[in-house]
gemmi code that builds the backbone of each chain (N, CA, C; Angstrom):
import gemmi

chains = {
    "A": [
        ("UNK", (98.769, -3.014, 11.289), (97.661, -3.221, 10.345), (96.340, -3.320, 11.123)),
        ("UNK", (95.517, -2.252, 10.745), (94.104, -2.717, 11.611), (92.911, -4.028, 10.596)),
        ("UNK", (92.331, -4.106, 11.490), (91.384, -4.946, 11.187), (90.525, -4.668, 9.364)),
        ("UNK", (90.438, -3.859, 8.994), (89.741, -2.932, 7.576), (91.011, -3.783, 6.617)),
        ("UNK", (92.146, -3.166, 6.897), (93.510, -3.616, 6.318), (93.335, -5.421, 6.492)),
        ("UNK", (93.665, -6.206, 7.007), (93.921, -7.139, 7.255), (92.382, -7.973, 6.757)),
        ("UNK", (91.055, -7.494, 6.568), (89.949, -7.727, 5.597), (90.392, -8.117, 4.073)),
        ("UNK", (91.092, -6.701, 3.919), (91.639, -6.425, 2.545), (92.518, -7.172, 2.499)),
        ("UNK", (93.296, -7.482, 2.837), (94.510, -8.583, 2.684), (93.700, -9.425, 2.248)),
        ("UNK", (92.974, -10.260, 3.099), (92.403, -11.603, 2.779), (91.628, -11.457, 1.428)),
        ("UNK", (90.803, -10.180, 1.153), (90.740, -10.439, -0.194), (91.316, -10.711, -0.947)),
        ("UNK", (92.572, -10.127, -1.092), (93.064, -9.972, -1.940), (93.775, -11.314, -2.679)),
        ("UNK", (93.563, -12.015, -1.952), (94.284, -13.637, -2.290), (93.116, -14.017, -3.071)),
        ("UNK", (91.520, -13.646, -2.983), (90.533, -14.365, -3.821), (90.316, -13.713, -5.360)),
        ("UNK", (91.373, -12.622, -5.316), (91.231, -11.949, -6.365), (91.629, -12.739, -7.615)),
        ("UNK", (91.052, -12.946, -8.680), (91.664, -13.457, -10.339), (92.497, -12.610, -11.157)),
        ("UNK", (93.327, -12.572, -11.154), (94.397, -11.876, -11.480), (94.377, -11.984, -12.951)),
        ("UNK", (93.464, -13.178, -13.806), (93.076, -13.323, -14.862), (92.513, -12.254, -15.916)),
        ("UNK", (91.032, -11.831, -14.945), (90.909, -10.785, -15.019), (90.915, -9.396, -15.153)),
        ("UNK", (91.732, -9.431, -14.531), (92.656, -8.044, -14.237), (93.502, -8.127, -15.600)),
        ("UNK", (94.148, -8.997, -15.699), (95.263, -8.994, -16.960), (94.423, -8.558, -17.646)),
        ("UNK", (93.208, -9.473, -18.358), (92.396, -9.227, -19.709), (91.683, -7.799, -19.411)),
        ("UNK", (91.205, -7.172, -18.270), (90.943, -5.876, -18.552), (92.053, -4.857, -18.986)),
        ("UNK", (93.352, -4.926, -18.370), (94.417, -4.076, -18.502), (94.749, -4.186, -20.190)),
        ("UNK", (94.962, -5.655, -20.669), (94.809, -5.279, -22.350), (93.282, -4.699, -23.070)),
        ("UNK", (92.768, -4.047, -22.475), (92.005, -3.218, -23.047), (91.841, -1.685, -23.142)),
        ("UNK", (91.624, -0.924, -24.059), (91.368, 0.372, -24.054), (90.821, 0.827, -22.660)),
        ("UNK", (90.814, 2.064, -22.477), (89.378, 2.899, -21.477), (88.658, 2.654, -22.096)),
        ("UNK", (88.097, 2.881, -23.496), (86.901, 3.074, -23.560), (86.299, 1.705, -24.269)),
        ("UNK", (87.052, 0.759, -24.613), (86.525, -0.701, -24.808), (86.177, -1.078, -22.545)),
        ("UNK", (86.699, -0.903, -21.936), (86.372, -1.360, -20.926), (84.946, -0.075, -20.204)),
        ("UNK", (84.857, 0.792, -20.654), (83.559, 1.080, -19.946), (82.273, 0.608, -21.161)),
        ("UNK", (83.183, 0.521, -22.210), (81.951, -0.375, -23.076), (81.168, -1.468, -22.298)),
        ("UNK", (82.230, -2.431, -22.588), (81.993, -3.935, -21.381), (81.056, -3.610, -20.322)),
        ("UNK", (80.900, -2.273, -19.465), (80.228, -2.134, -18.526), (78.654, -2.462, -19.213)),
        ("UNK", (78.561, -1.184, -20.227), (77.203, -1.398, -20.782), (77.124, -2.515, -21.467)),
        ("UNK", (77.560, -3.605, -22.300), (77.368, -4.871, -22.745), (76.746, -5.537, -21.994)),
        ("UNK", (77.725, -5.820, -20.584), (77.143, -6.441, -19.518), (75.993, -6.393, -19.011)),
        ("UNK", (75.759, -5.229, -18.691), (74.221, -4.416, -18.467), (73.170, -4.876, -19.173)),
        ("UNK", (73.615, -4.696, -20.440), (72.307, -5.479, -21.902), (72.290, -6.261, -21.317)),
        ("UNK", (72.944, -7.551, -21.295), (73.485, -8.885, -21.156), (72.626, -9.133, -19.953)),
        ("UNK", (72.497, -8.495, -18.886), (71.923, -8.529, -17.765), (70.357, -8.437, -17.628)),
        ("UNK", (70.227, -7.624, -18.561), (68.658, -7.169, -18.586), (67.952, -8.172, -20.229)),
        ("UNK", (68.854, -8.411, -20.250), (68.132, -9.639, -21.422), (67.901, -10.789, -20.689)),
        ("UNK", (68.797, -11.426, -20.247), (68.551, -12.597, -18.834), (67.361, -12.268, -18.354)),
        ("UNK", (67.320, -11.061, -17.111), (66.120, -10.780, -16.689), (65.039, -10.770, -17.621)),
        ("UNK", (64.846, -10.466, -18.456), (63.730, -10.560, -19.351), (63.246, -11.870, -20.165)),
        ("UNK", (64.374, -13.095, -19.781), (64.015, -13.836, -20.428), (63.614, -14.905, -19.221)),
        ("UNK", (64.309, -14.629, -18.209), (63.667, -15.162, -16.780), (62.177, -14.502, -16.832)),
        ("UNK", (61.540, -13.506, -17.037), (60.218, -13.257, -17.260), (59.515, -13.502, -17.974)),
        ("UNK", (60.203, -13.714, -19.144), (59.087, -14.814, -19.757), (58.671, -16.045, -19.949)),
        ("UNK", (59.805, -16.286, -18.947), (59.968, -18.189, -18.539), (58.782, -18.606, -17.353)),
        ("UNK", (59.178, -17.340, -16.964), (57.929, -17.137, -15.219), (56.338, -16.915, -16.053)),
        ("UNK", (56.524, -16.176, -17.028), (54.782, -15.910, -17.497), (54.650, -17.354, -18.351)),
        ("UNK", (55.784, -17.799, -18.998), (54.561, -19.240, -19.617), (54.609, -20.387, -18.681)),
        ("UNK", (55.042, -20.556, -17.244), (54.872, -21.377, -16.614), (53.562, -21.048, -16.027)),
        ("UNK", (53.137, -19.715, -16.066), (52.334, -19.541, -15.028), (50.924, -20.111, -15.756)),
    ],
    "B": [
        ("UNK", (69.091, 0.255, -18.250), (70.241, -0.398, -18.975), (70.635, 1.242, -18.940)),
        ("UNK", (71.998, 1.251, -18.888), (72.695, 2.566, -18.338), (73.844, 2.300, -19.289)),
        ("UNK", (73.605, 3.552, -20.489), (74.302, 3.528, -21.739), (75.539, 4.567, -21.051)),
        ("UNK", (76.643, 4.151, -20.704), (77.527, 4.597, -20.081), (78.473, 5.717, -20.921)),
        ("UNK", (78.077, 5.101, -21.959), (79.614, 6.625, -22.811), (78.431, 7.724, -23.428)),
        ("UNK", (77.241, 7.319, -23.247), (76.310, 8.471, -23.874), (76.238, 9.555, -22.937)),
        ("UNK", (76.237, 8.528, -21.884), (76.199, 9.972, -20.476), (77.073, 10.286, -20.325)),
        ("UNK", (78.273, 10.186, -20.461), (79.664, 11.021, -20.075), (79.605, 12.179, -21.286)),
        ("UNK", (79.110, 11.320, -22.432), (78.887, 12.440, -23.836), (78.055, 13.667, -23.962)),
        ("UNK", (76.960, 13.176, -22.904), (75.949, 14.107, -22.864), (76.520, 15.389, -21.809)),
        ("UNK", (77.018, 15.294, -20.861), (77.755, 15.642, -20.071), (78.551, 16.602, -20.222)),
        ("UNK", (79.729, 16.411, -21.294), (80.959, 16.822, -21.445), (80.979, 17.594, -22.876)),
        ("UNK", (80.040, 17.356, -23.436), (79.662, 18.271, -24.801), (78.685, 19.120, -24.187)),
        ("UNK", (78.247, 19.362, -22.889), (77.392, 20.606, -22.089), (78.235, 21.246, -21.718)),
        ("UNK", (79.489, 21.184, -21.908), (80.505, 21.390, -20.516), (80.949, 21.400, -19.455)),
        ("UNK", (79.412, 20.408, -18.982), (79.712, 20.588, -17.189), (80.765, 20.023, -16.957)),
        ("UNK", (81.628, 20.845, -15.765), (82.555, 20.096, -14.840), (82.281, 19.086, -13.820)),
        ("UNK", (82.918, 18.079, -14.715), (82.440, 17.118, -13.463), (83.873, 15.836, -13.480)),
        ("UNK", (83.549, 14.903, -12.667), (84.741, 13.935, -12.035), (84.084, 12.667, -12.405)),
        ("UNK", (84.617, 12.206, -13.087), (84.167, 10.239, -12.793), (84.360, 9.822, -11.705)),
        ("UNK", (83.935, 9.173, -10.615), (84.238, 8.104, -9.245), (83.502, 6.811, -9.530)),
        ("UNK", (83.917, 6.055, -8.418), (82.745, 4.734, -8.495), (83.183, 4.033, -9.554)),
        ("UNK", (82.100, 2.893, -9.522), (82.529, 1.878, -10.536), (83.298, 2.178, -11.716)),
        ("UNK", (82.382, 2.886, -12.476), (82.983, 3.497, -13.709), (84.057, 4.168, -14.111)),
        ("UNK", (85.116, 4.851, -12.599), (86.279, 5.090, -12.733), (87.087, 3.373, -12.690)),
        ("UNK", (86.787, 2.872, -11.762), (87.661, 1.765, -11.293), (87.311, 1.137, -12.251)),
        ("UNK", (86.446, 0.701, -13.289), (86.677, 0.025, -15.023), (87.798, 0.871, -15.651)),
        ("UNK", (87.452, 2.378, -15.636), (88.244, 2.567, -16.658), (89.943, 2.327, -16.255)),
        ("UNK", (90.396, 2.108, -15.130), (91.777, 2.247, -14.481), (91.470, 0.464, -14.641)),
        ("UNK", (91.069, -0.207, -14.836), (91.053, -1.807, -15.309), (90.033, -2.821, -14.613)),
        ("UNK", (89.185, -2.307, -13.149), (88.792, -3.368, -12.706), (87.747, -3.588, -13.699)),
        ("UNK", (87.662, -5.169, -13.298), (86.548, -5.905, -14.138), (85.328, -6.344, -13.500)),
        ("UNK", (85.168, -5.532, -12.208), (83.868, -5.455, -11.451), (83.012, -4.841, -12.470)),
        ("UNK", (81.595, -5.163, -12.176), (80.897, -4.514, -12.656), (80.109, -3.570, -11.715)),
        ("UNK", (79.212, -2.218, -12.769), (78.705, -1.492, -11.758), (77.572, -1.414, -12.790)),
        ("UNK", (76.129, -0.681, -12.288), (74.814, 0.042, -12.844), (74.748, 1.350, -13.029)),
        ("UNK", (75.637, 2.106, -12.309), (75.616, 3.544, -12.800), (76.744, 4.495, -12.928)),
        ("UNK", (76.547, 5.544, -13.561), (77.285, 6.069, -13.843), (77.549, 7.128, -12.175)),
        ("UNK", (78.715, 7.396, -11.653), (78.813, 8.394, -10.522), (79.840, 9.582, -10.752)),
        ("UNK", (79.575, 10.898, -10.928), (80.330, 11.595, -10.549), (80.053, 12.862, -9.615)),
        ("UNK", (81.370, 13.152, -9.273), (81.528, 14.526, -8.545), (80.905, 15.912, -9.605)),
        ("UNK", (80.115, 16.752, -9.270), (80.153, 18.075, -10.100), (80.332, 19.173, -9.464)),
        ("UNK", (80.956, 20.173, -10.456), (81.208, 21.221, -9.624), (79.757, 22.519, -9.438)),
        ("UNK", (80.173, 23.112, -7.829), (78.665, 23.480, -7.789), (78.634, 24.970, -8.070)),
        ("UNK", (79.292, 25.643, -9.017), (79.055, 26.988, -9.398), (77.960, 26.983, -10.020)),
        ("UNK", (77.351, 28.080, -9.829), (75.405, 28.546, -10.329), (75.624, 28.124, -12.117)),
        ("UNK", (76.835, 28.246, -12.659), (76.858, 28.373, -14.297), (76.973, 26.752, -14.695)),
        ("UNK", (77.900, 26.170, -13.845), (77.874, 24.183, -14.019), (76.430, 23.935, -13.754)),
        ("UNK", (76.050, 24.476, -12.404), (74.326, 23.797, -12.597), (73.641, 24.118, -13.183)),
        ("UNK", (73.877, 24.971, -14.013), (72.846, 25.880, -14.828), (72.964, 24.800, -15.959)),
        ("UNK", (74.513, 24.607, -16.648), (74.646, 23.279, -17.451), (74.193, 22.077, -17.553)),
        ("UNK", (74.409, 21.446, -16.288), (73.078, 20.516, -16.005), (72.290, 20.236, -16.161)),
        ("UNK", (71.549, 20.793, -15.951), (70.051, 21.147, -16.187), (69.802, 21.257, -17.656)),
        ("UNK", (70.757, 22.057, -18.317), (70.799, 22.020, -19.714), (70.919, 20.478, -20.454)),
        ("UNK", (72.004, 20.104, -19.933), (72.299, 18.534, -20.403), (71.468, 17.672, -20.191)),
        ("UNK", (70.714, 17.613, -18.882), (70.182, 16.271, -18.947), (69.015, 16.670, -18.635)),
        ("UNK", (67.970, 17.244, -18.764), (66.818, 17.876, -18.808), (66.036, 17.576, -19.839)),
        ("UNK", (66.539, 17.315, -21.416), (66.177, 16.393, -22.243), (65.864, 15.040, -21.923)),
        ("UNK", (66.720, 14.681, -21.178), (66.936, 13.262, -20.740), (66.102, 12.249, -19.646)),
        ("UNK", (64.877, 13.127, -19.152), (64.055, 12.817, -17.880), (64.622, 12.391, -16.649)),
        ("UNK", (65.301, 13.266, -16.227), (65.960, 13.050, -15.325), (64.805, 13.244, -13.963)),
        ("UNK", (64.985, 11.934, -13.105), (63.774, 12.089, -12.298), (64.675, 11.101, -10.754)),
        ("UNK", (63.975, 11.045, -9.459), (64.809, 10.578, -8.614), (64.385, 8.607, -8.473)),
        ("UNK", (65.755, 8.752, -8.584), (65.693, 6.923, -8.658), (64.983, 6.222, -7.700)),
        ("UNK", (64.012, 5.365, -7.806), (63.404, 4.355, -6.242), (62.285, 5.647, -6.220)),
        ("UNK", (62.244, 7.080, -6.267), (61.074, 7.392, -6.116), (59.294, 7.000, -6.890)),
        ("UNK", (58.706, 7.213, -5.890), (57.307, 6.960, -6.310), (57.011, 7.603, -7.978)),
        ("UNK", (56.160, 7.516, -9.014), (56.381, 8.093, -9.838), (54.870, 9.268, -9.627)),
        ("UNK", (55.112, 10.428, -10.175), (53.783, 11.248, -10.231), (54.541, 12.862, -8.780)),
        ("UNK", (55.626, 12.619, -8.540), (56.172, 13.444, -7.124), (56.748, 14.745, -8.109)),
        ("UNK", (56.168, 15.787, -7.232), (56.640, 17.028, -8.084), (58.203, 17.754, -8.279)),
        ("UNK", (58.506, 16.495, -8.746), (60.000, 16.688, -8.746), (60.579, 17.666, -10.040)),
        ("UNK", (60.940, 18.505, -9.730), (61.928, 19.646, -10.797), (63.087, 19.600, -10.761)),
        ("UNK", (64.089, 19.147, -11.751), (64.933, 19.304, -12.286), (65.775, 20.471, -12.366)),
        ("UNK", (65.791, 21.223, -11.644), (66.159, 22.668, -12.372), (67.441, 23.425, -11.379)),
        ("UNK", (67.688, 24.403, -11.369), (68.472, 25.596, -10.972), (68.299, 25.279, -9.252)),
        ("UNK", (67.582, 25.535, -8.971), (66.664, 26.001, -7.761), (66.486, 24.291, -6.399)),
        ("UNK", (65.999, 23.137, -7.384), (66.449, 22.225, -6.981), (68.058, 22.095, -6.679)),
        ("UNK", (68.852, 21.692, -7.814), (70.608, 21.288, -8.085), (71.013, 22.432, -6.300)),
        ("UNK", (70.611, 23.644, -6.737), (71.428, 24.438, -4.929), (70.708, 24.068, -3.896)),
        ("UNK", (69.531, 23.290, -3.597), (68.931, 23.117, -2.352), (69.090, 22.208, -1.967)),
        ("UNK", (70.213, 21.003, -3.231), (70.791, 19.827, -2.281), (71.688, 19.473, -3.158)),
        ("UNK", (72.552, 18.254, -2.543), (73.850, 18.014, -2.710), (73.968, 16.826, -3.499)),
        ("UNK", (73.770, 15.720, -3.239), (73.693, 14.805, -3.924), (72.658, 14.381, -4.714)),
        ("UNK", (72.122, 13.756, -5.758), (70.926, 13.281, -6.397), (71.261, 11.770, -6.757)),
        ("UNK", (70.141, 11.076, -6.884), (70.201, 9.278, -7.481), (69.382, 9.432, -8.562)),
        ("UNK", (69.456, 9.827, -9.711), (69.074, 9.542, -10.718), (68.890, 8.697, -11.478)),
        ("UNK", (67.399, 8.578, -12.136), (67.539, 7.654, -13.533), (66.834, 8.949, -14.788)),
        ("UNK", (67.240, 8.303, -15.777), (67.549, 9.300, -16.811), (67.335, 8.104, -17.978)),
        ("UNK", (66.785, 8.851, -19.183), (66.520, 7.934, -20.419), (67.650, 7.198, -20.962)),
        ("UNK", (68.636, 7.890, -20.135), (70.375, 7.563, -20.720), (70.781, 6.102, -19.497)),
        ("UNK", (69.915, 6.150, -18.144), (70.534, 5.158, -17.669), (70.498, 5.924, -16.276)),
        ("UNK", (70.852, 5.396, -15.045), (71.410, 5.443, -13.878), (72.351, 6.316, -13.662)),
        ("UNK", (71.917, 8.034, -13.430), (73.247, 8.659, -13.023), (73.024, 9.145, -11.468)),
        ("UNK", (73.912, 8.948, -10.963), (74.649, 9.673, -9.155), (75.174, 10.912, -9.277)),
        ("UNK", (74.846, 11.698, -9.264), (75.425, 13.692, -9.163), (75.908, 13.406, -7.797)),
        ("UNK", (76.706, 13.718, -7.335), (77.537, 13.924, -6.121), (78.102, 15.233, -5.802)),
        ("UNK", (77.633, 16.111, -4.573), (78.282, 17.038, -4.658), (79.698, 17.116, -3.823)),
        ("UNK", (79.708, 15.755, -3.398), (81.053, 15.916, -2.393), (81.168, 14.480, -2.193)),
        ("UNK", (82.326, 14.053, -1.924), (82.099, 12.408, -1.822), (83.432, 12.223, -0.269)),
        ("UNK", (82.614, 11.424, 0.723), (83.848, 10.884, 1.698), (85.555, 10.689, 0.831)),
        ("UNK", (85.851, 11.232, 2.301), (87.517, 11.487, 1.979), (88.219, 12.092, 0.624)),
        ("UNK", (87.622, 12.694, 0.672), (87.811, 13.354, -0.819), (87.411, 15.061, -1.533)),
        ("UNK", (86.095, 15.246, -0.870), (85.782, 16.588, -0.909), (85.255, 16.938, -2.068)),
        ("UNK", (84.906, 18.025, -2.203), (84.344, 18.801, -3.330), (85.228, 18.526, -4.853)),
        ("UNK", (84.036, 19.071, -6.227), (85.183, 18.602, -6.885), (86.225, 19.844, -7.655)),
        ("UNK", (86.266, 20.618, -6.720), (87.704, 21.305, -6.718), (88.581, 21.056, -6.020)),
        ("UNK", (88.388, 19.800, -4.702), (89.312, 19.257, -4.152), (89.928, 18.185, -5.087)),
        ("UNK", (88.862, 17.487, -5.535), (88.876, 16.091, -6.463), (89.974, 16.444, -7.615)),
        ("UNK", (89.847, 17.696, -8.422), (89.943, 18.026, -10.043), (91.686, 17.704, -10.273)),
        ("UNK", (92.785, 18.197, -8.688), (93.763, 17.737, -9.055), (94.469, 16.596, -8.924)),
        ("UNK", (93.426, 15.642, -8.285), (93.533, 14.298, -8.535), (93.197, 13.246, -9.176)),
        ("UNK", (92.904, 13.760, -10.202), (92.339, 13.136, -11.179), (92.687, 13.012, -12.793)),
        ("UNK", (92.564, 12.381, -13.521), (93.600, 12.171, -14.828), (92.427, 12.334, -16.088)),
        ("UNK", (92.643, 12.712, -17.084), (92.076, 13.008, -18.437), (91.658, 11.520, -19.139)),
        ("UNK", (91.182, 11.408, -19.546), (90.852, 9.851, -20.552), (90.377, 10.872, -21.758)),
        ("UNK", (90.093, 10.329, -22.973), (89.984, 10.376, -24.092), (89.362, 8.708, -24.453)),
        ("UNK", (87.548, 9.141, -24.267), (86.937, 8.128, -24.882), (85.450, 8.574, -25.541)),
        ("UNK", (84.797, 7.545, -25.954), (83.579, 8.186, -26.589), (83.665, 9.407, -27.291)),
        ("UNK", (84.717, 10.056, -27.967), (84.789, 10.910, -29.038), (84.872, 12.108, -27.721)),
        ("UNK", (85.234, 11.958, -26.733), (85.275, 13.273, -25.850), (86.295, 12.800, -24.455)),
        ("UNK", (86.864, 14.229, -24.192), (87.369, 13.815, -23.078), (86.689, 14.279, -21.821)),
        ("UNK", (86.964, 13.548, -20.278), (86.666, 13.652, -19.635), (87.595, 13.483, -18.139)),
        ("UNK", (87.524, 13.898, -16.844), (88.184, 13.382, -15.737), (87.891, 12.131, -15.048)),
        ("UNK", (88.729, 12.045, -14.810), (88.423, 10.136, -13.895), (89.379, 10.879, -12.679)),
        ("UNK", (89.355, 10.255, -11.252), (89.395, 10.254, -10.445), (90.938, 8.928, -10.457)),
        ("UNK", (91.375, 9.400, -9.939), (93.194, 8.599, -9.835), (92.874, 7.563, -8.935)),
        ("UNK", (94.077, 6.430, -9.386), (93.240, 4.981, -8.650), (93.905, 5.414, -6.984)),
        ("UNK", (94.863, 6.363, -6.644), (95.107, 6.102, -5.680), (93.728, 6.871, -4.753)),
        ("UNK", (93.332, 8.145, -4.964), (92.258, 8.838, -4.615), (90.656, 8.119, -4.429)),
        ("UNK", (91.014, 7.354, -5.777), (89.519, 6.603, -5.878), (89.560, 5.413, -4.490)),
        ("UNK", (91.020, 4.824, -4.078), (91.231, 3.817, -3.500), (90.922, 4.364, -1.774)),
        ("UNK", (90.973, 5.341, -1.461), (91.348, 6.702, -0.319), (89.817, 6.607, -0.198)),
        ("UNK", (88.989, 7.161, -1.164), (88.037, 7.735, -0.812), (86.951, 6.496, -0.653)),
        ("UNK", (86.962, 5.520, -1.354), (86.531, 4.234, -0.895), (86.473, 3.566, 0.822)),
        ("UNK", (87.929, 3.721, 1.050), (88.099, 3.745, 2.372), (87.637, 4.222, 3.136)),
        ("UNK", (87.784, 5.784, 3.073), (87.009, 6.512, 4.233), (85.307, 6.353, 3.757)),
        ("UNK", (84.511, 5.963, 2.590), (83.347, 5.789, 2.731), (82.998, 4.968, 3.550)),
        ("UNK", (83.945, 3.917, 3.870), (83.445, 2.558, 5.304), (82.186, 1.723, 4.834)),
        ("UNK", (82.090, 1.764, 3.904), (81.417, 0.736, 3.351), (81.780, -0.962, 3.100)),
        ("UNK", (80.872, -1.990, 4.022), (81.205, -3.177, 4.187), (81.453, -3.943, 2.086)),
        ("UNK", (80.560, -3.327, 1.725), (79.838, -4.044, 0.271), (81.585, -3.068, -0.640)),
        ("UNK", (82.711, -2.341, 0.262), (83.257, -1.635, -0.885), (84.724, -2.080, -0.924)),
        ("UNK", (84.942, -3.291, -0.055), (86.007, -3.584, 0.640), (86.338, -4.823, -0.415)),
        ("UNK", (86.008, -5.671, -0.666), (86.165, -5.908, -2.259), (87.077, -5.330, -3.343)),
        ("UNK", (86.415, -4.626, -3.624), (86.521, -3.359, -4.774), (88.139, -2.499, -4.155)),
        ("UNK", (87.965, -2.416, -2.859), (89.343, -1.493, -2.392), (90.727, -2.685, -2.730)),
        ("UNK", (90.408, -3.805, -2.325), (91.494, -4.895, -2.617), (91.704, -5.699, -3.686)),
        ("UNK", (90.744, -5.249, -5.011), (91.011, -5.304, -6.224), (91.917, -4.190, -6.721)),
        ("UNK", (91.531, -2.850, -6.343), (91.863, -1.758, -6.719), (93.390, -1.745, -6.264)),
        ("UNK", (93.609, -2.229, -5.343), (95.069, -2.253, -5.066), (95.762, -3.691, -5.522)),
        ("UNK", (95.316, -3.845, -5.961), (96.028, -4.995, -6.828), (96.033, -4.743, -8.116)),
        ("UNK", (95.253, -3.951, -8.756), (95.301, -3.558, -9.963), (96.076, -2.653, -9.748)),
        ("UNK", (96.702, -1.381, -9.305), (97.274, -0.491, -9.113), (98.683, -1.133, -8.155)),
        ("UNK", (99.233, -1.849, -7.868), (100.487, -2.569, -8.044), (100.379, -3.715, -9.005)),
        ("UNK", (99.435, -4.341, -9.718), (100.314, -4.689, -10.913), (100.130, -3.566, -11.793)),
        ("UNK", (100.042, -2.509, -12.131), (99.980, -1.364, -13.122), (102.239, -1.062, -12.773)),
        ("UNK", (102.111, -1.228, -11.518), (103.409, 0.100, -11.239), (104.221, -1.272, -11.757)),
        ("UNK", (103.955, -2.958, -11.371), (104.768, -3.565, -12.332), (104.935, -3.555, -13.416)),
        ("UNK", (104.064, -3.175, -14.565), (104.135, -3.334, -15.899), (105.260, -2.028, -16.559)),
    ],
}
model = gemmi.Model(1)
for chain_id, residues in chains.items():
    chain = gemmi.Chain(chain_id)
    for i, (resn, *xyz) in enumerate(residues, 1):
        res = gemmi.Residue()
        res.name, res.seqid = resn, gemmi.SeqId(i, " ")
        for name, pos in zip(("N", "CA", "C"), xyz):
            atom = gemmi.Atom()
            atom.name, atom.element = name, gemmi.Element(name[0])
            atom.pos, atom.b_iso = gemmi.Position(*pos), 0.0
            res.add_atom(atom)
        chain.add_residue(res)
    model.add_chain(chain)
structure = gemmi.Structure()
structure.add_model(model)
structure.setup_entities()
């Protein structure tokens, strides 16, 4: 096992296997949904972190 | 915000040939990483890029992180004078790839790769073992993660 391999090992113990389950009960295309949800989800945060930053200012 | 099944839609109702890789394959095979863009392989015959150009040319397709106001063209003439592109597009974040580490062109890619049926269209995804291969040989510190999810998702798959 080289060193790259034996990286990956150690990940692999931090992995949530939780996760993994609840994606696997999902469709393909409910899970590249989730991608873009997330994304919204992401850029609404950011946007609401900006307007937290403009009325402090 | 990178509307992910519009661009595979926009895409695949042009007809271009092209490959899912990257994040967006490794969701659809189950990981629950997240990614920002959409990446695939395309194939580089003069008539796919000609498609291209057709497809997302509506779409303002312009180069990602670049300055804005750069006489950038979209077209025929660009797509053959280079290989890869980083796009953003009204649709979101797309990666054109004309070849990807350990993996090759995507007529190397096309028979490793599996059909999905989503967004009212089908398309290719890139096989978790290929996607897992070509990860590797990219040698990327930030991808090594993602390679030891991917193989954990792909032995618990062969358990189920």
């Amino acid at each position: 096992m080289n060193s790259i391999d034996e990286i990956i090992e150690l990940y692999k113990r931090e992995i949530d296997q939780t996760l993994i389950d609840a994606s696997l009960q999902r469709t393909v295309e409910e899970r590249i949904q989730a991608l873009e949800d997330f994304d919204q989800f992401r850029e609404e945060l950011r946007d609401a972190m900006e307007r937290r930053r403009d009325a402090l200012r | 915000m990178t509307r992910f099944g519009e661009l595979l839609r926009t895409l695949a109702t042009a007809g271009v040939e092209f490959i899912v890789v990257g994040g967006v394959a490794a969701a659809a095979h189950g990981s629950p990483r997240s990614t920002q863009d959409v990446d695939v392989v395309y194939g580089r015959g003069r008539q796919n890029l000609q498609r291209l150009v057709e497809a997302l040319l509506p779409h303002k397709p312009y180069l990602r992180g670049a300055p804005p106001g750069l006489p950038f063209r979209f077209d025929l003439e660009t797509l053959r004078a280079g290989l890869n592109f980083t796009l953003i597009t009204d649709l979101g974040w797309l990666d054109l790839l004309g070849e990807i580490a350990g993996g090759g062109r995507y007529e190397d890619l096309l028979p490793h790769s599996i059909t999905i049926a989503a967004f009212g269209i089908e398309c290719h995804v890139l096989d978790i073992e290929t996607l897992i291969r070509t990860k590797r040989s990219a040698g990327r510190r930030k991808d090594l993660e993602g390679i030891a999810e991917l193989e954990s998702l792909r032995d618990r798959q062969k358990r189920l």
